[in-house]
C-alpha positions in Angstrom: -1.5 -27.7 -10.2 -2.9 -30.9 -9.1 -0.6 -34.1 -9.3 -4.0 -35.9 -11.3 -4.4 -32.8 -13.8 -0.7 -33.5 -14.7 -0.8 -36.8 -15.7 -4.0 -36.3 -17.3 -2.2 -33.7 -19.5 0.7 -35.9 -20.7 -2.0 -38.5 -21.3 -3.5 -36.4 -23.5 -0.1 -35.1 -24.8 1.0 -38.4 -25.7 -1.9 -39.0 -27.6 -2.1 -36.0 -29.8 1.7 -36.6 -30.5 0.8 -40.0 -31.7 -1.8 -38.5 -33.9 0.3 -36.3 -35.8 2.0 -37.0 -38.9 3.4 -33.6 -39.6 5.0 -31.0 -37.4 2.0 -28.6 -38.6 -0.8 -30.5 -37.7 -1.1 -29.5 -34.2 -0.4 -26.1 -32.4 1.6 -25.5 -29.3 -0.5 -23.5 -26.9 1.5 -20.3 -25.3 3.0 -21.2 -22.0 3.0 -18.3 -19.2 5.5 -18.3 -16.4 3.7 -18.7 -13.3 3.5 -15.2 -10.8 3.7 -14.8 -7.9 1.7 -12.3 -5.2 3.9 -10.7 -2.1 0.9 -8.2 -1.4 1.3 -5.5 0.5 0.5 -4.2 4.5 -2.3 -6.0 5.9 -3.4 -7.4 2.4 -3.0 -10.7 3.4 -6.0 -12.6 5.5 -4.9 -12.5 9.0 -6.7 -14.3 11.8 -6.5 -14.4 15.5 -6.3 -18.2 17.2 -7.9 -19.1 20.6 -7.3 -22.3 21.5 -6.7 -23.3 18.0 -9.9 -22.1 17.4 -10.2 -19.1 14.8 -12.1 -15.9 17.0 -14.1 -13.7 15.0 -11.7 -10.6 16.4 -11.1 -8.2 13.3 -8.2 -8.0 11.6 -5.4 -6.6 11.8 -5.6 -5.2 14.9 -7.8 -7.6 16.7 -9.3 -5.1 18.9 -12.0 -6.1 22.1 -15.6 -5.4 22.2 -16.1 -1.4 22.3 -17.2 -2.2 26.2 -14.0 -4.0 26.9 -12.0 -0.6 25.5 -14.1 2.0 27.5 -14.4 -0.1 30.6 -10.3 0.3 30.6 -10.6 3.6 29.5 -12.8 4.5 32.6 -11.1 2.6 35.0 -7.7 3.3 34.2 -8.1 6.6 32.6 -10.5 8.4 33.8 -9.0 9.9 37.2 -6.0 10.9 35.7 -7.3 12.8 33.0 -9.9 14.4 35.0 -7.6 15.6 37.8 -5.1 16.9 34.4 -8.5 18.7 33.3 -9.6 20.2 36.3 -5.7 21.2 37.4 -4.5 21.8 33.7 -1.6 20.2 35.0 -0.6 16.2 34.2 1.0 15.0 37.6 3.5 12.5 36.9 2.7 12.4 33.7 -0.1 9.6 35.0 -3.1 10.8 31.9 -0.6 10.2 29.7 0.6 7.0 30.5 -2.6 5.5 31.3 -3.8 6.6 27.9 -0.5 4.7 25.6 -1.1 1.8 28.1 -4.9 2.0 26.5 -3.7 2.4 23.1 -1.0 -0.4 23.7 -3.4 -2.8 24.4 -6.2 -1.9 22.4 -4.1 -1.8 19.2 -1.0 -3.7 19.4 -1.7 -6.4 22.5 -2.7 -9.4 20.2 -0.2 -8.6 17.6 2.7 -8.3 20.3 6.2 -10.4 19.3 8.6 -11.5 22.1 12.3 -10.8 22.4 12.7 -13.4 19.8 10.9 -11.5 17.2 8.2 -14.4 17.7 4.4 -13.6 18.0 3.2 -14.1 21.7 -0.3 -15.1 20.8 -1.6 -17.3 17.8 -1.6 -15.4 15.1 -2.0 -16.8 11.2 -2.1 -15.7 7.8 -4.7 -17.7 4.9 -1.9 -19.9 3.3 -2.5 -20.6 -0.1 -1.3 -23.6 -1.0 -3.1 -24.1 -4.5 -2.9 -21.7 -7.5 -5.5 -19.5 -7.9 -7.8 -21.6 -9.7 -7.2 -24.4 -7.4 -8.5 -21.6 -4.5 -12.2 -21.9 -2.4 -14.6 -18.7 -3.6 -14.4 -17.1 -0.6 -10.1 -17.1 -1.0 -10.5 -15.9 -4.8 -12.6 -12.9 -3.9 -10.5 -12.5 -1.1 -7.4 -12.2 -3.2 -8.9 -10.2 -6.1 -10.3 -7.7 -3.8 -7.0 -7.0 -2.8 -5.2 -6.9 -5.7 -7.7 -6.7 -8.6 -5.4 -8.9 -11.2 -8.9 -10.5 -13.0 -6.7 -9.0 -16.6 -4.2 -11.8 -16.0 -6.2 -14.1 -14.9 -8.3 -14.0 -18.4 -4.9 -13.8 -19.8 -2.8 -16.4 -18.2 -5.1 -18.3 -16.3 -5.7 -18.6 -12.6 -3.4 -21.7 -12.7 -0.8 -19.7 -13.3 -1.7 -16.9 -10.3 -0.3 -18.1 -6.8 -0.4 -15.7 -3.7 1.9 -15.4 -0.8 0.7 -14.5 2.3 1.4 -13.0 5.8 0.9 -11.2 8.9 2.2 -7.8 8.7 3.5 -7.7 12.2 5.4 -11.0 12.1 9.1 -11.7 11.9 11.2 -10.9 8.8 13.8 -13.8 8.5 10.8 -15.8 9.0 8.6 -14.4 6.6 11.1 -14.3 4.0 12.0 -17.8 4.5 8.7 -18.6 3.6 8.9 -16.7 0.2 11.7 -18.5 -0.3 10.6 -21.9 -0.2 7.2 -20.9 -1.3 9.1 -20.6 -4.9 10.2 -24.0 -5.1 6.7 -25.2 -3.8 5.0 -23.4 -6.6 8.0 -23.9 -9.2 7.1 -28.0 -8.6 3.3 -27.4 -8.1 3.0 -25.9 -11.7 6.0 -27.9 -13.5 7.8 -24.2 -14.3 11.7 -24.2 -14.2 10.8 -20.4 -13.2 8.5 -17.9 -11.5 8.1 -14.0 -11.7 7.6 -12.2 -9.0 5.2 -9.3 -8.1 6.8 -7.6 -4.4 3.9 -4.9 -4.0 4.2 -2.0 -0.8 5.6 -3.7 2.5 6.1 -6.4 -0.6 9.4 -5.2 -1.4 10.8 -5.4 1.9 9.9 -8.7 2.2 11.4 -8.9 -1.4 14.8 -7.2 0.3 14.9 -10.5 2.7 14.6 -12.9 0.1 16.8 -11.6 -2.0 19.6 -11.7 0.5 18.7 -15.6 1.9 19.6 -16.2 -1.9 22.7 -14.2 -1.9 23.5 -16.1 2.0 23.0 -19.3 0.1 25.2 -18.4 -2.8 22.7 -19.0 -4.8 21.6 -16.8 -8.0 18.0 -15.4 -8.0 18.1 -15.9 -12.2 17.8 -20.0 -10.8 14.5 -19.6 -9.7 13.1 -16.3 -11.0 12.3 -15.2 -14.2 11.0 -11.0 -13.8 10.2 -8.8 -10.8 7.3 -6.5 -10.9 7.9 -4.1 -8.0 4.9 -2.2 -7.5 5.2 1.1 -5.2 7.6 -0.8 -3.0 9.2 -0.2 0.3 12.8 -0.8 -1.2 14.1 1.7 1.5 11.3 1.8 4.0 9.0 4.3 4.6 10.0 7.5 6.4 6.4 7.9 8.6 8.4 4.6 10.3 11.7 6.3 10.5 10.7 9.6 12.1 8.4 8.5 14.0 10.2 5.9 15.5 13.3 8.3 15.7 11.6 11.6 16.5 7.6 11.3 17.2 4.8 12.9 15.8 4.9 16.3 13.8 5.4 19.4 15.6 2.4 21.4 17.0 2.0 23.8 14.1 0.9 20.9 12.2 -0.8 19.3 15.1 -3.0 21.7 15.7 -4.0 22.6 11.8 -3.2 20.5 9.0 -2.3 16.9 10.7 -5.8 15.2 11.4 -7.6 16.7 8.5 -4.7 15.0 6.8 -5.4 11.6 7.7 -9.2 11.8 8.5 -10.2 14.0 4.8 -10.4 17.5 4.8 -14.1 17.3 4.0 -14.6 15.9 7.8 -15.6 18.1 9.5 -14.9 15.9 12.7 -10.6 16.5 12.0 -11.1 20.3 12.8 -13.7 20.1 15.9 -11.0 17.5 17.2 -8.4 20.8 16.9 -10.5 22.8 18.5 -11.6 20.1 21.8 -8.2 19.5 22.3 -7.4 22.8 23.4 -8.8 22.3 26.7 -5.9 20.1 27.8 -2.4 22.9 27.6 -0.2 22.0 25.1 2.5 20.8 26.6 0.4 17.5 28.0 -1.1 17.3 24.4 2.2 16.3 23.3 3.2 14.6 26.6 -0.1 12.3 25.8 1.4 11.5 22.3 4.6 11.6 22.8 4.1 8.7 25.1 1.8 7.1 23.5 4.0 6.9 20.8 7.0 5.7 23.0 5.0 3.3 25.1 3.3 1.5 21.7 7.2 1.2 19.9 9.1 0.3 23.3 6.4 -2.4 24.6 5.1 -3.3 21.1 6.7 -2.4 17.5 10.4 -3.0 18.2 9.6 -6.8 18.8 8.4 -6.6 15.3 11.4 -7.6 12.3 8.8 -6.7 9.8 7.9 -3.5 11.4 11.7 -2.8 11.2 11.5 -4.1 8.0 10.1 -0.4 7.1 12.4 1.9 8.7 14.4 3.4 6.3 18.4 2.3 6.2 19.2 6.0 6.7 17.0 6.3 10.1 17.6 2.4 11.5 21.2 3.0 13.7 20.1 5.8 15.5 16.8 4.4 16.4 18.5 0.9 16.6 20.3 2.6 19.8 17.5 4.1 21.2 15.2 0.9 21.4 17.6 -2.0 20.6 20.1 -2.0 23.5 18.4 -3.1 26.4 19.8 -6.4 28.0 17.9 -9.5 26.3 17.4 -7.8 22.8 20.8 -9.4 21.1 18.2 -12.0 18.9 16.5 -8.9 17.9 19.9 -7.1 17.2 20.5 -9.8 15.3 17.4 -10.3 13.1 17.1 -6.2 12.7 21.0 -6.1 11.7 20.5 -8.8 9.1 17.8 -6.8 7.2 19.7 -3.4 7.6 22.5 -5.6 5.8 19.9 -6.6 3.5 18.1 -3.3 2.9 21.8 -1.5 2.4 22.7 -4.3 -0.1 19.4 -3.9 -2.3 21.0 -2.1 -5.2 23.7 -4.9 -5.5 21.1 -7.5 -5.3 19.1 -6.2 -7.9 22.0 -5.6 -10.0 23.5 -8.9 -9.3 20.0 -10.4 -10.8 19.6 -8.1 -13.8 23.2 -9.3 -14.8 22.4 -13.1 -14.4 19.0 -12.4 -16.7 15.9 -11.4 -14.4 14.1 -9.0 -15.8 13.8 -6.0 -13.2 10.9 -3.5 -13.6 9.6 -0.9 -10.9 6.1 1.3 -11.1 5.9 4.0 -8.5 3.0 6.4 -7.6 4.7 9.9 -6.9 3.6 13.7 -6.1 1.2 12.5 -3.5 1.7 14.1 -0.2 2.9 12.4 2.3 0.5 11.7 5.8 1.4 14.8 7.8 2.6 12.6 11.0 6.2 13.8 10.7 8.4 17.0 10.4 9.6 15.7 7.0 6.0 15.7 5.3 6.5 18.7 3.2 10.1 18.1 2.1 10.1 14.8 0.0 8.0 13.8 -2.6 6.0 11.0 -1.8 2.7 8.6 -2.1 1.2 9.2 0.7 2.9 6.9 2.8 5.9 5.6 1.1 8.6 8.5 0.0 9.8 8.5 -4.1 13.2 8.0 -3.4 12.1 4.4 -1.8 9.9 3.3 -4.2 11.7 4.6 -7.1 15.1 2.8 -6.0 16.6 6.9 -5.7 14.8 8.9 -8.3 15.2 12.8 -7.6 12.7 15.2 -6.5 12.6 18.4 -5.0 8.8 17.6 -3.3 5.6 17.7 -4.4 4.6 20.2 -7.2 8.8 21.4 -7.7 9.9 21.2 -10.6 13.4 20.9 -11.1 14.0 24.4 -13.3 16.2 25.0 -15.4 19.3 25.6 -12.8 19.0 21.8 -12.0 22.0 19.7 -12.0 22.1 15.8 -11.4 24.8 14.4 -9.2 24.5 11.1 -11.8 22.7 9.2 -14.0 21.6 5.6 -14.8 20.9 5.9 -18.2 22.2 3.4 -20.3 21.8 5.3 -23.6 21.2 9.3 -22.7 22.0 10.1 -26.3 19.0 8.7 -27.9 16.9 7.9 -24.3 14.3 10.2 -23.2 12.7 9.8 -19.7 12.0 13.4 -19.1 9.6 14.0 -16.4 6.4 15.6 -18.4 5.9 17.2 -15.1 9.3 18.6 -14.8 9.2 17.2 -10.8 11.6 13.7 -11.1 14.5 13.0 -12.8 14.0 9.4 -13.8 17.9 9.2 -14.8 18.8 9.2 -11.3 16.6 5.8 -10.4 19.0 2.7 -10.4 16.6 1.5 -13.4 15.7 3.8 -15.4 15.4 2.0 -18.6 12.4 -0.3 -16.4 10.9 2.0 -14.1 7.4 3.7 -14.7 6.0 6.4 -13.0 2.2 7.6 -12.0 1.7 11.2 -11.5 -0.7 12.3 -8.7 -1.2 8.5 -7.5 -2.4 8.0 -4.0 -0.1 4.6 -2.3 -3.2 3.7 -0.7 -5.5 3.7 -4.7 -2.9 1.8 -6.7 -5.1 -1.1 -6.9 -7.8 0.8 -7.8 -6.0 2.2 -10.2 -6.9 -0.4 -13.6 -4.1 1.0 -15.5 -1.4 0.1 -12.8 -3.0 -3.9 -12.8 -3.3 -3.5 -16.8 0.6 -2.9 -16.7 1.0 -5.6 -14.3 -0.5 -8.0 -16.5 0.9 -7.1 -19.6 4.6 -7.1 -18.2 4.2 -10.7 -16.7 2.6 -12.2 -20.0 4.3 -10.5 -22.8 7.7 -11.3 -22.8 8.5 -9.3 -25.4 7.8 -6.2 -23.3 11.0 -5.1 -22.2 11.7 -2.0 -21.3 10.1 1.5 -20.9 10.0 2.1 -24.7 8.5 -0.9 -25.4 4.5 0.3 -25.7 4.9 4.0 -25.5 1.9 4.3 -26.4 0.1 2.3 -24.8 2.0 2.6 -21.2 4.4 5.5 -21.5 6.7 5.9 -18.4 5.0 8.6 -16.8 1.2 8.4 -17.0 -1.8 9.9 -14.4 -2.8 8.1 -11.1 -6.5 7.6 -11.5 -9.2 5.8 -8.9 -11.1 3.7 -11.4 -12.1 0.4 -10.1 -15.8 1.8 -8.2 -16.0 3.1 -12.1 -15.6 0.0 -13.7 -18.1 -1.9 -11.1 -20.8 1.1 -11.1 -20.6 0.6 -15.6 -20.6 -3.0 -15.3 -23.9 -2.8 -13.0 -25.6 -0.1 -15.3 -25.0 -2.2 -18.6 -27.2 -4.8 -16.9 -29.6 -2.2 -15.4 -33.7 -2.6 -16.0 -34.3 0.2 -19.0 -37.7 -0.8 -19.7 -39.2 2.2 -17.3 -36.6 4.6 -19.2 -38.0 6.8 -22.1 -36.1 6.9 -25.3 -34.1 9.7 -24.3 -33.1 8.4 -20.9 -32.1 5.1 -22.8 -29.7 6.8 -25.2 -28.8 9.1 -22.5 -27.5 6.1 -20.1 -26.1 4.1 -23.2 -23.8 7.3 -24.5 -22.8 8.0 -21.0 -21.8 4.1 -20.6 -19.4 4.0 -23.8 -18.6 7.5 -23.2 -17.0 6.1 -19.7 -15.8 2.8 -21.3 -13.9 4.3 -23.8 -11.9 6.3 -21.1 -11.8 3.0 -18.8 -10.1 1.2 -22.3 -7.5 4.4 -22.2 -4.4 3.5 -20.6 -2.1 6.7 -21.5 -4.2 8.7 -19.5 -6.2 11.7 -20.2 -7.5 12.9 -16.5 -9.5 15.5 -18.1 -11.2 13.3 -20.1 -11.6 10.2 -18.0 -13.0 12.8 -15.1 -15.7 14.4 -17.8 -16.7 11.0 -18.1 -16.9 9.9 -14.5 -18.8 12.7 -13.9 -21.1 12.6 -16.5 -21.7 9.0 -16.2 -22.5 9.5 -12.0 -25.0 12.7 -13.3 -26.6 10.7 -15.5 -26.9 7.7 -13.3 -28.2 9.8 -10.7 -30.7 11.5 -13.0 -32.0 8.0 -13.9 -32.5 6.9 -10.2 -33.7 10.1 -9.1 -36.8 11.0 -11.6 -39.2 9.6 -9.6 -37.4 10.9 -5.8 -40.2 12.2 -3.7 -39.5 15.7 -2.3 -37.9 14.1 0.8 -34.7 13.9 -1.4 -34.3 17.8 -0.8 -34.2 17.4 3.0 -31.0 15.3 2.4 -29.4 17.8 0.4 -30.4 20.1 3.1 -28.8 18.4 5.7 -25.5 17.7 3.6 -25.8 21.5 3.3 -25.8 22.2 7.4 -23.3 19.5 7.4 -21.0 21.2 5.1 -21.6 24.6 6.4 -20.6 23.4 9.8 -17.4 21.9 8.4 -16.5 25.3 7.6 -17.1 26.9 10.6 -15.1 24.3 12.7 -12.2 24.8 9.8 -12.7 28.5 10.5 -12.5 28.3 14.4 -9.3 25.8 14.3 -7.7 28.7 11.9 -8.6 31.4 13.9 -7.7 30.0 17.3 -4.3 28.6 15.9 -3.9 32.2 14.0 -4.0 34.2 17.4 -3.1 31.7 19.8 -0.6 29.6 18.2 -0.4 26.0 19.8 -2.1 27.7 23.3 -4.3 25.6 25.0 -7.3 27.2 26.6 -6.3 28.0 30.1 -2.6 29.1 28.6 -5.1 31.8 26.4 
């Protein structure tokens, strides 16, 4: 808040107190405690700097033209892998190198750190050095498209919104430095003796950091903060950084199946023609390719990058700290890396050590989404997609995805602090809640994908209401309303698509069509106002609503219309028959390429 908007409101303080002759003849207006955004991997606006000049390169990669990448591609790449074509055999493994030296420098070049953990180029994140309502247009919608939080806004005010921002590849001490001081910056910007704090994905490892510079400064976190809203955080890493960095890609059962329609949709039919085409290289320089690839972008690239390290789980860093962290001219590094590790090991404590000195701690995790299948481990932890449970739930126990525990089930422990007369059973029967370090604080969203949660209104409603109502405390608090274990949803295209339609041009409609639209409308807003979520119902609706809009739009289509859904037809058909031919080929050939057929 501006300096001039202060004094302007004890002006008008002073004269109001003046006017009043009795302590009921004004009203106190309710105060909220100022939050606090740490937004997740590459959520914060991230620009590359030429000569102190912004470039229009995209984020966060910064990648060249597509001419500057195949004119590499051709001149570096093309020999090699046309003499491992034609031979079926990778000479000095020179295809595969010169395709991770592509890759290196196509993805990771402009985001490359030195041995000092310190970006090479100029690389910035958007500061925001205003509260939200202090912001340009461009940096609101920038924000809010990233972390839809318009309920608190309307709530609290966008004076009392502040986000912190920065580049995902940067250094951790560094960045959590930042944090750190950004508190007492926005503490005196807003004239709050506290702040909460919302630590959201990569968030919460950045949330790891500062809570140790507070510990190293013997100071207590209850000084400055007031609650912490984790929000599918990265408490313990993620475990697609682990492996990866400690054992590479998934093993070729996977690689040659389930892995790229994984990560590209298994309605593409591209993912399964790409398991087919890359049978004509054998399969041992298939994995060659990414098995260097994968070396060449961690050794040259990641492992300069604290924050990258940031994500490696605590349980994976000292075995891949002695594979890329011992080389001569690497002891800053060591020492950055080892600080975190201390820093990630020490969470619990942390935590603990603020809940006792009077920060309210609370935790909402997305779980029994499968994680990406990159790594041998996909199948055997429940997960979000990209972030495993036991991370984001600070060590809630699953079996995987779709277990349930049974009835033989035993817990090692439990964090409950009142099991006689607590309930957090798992509706599902897949996680033991009890077994979270905050049980009593933690909520849980069945089916959620990592990647949706801000889609996902309920997730931001919670949000909101547990940084404005301090009188929400704990898990039983609004049990109806948010109950600890609700249903992931996708509903913010919902909420946009109903919002357009209220405003759309009936005039043309018949009376039918009208009523029709206007039941399908409140039929869908009346799910969208549901926050203990039915997913039965809220899909009838979404569906409905999307068959009505399309029955409005499309009354007048010309007969064109059914050549689309012809071609979506030959386009679905051949999904199937490269999903087929992948199957078959990988059911009688195993991970053969074509020449070892």
């Amino acid at each position: 808040m501006k300096t001039s908007k202060k004094v302007i409101a004890l002006v008008l303080s002073v004269v109001m107190l003046m006017g009043c002759f009795s302590a009921t003849a004004f009203a106190i207006d309710e105060a909220y405690t100022p939050s606090i955004v740490i937004p997740g991997i590459f959520q914060s606006e991230t620009k590359y700097y030429e000569n102190g000049m912004a470039t229009s390169a995209e984020p966060p990669f910064f990648m060249g033209s597509t001419i500057e990448i195949v004119g590499k591609a051709l001149t570096d790449a093309l020999i090699p892998i046309a003499k491992l074509l034609t031979s079926q055999q990778d000479k000095d493994n020179q295809a595969a190198q010169a395709v991770a030296d592509i890759l290196g420098e196509a993805l990771m070049e402009k985001n490359r750190s030195d041995e000092n953990g310190k970006f090479v180029h100029d690389i910035r994140a958007t500061k925001y050095n205003d509260c939200f309502a202090d912001l340009s247009q461009h940096d609101q919608d920038y924000i809010l498209d990233q972390i839809p939080l318009q309920n608190y806004i309307d709530i609290a005010g966008g004076e009392n919104l502040y986000f912190f921002s920065y580049a995902s590849f940067g250094n951790m001490i560094d960045t959590a430095q930042e944090l750190y001081d950004f508190i007492q910056f926005v503490k005196e910007d807003s004239g709050s003796d506290k702040v909460n704090i919302v630590p959201i994905s990569q968030g919460g490892s950045v949330a790891n950091g500062l809570m140790q510079i507070y510990a190293d400064n013997g100071r207590s976190v209850a000084e400055d903060i007031n609650r912490i809203i984790y929000v599918v955080p990265a408490l313990d890493g993620s475990i697609l950084i682990g492996e990866i960095y400690q054992y590479g890609l998934i093993d070729d059962a996977e690689l040659y199946t389930t892995m790229l329609p994984s990560l590209m949709g298994e309605e593409d039919m591209v993912s399964y023609l790409i398991n087919v085409v890359l049978r004509i290289m054998p399969n041992a320089n298939v994995n060659s390719i990414l098995d260097t690839a994968v070396h060449t972008l961690i050794m040259d690239y990641m492992r300069y990058s604290t924050l990258m390290w940031g994500l490696c789980p605590s349980g994976n860093y000292e075995a891949c700290r002695e594979m890329y962290l011992m080389d001569e001219g690497l002891e800053e590094i060591r020492r950055q890396t080892d600080w975190f590790y201390g820093a990630q090991c020490n969470r619990y404590d942390n935590i603990l050590k603020a809940i006792d000195d009077g920060v309210k701690v609370f935790d909402i995790v997305d779980y029994n989404y499968p994680l990406y299948q990159l790594v041998d481990s996909y199948d055997d932890v429940n997960a979000d997609g990209i972030i495993q449970l036991d991370s984001t739930s600070m060590g809630a126990f699953s079996y995987g995805v779709d277990i349930q525990l049974g009835e033989d089930y035993v817990p090692t422990h439990s964090n409950c602090t009142d099991p006689n007369n607590h309930d957090h059973a798992d509706p599902n029967g897949i996680v033991d809640a009890c077994t979270g370090l905050l049980p009593e604080t933690t909520f849980y969203f069945y089916n959620q994908d990592h990647e949706k949660t801000g889609s996902n209104d309920v997730i931001m409603k919670l949000v909101t209401e547990l940084l404005t109502d301090e009188t929400f405390v704990d898990v039983f608090s609004k049990p109806d309303k948010f109950p600890q274990f609700n249903v992931g949803r996708n509903s913010k295209g919902l909420m946009k698509d109903v919002a357009e339609m209220k405003n759309f041009d009936t005039s043309d409609l018949t009376e039918e069509e009208k009523t029709l639209l206007a039941d399908a409308i409140a039929q869908a807003e009346a799910q969208l106002d549901q926050t203990n979520v039915d997913i039965d119902a809220f899909n009838e609706a979404k569906n409905n609503f999307y068959d009505v809009c399309d029955q409005i739009h499309n009354r007048n289509a010309e007969p064109e219309e059914k050549e689309n859904d012809a071609y979506m037809s030959f386009e679905d058909a051949l999904k199937q028959i490269f999903q087929m031919l992948s199957e078959i080929l990988y059911l009688f050939f195993g991970d053969a390429g074509f020449s070892e057929m």
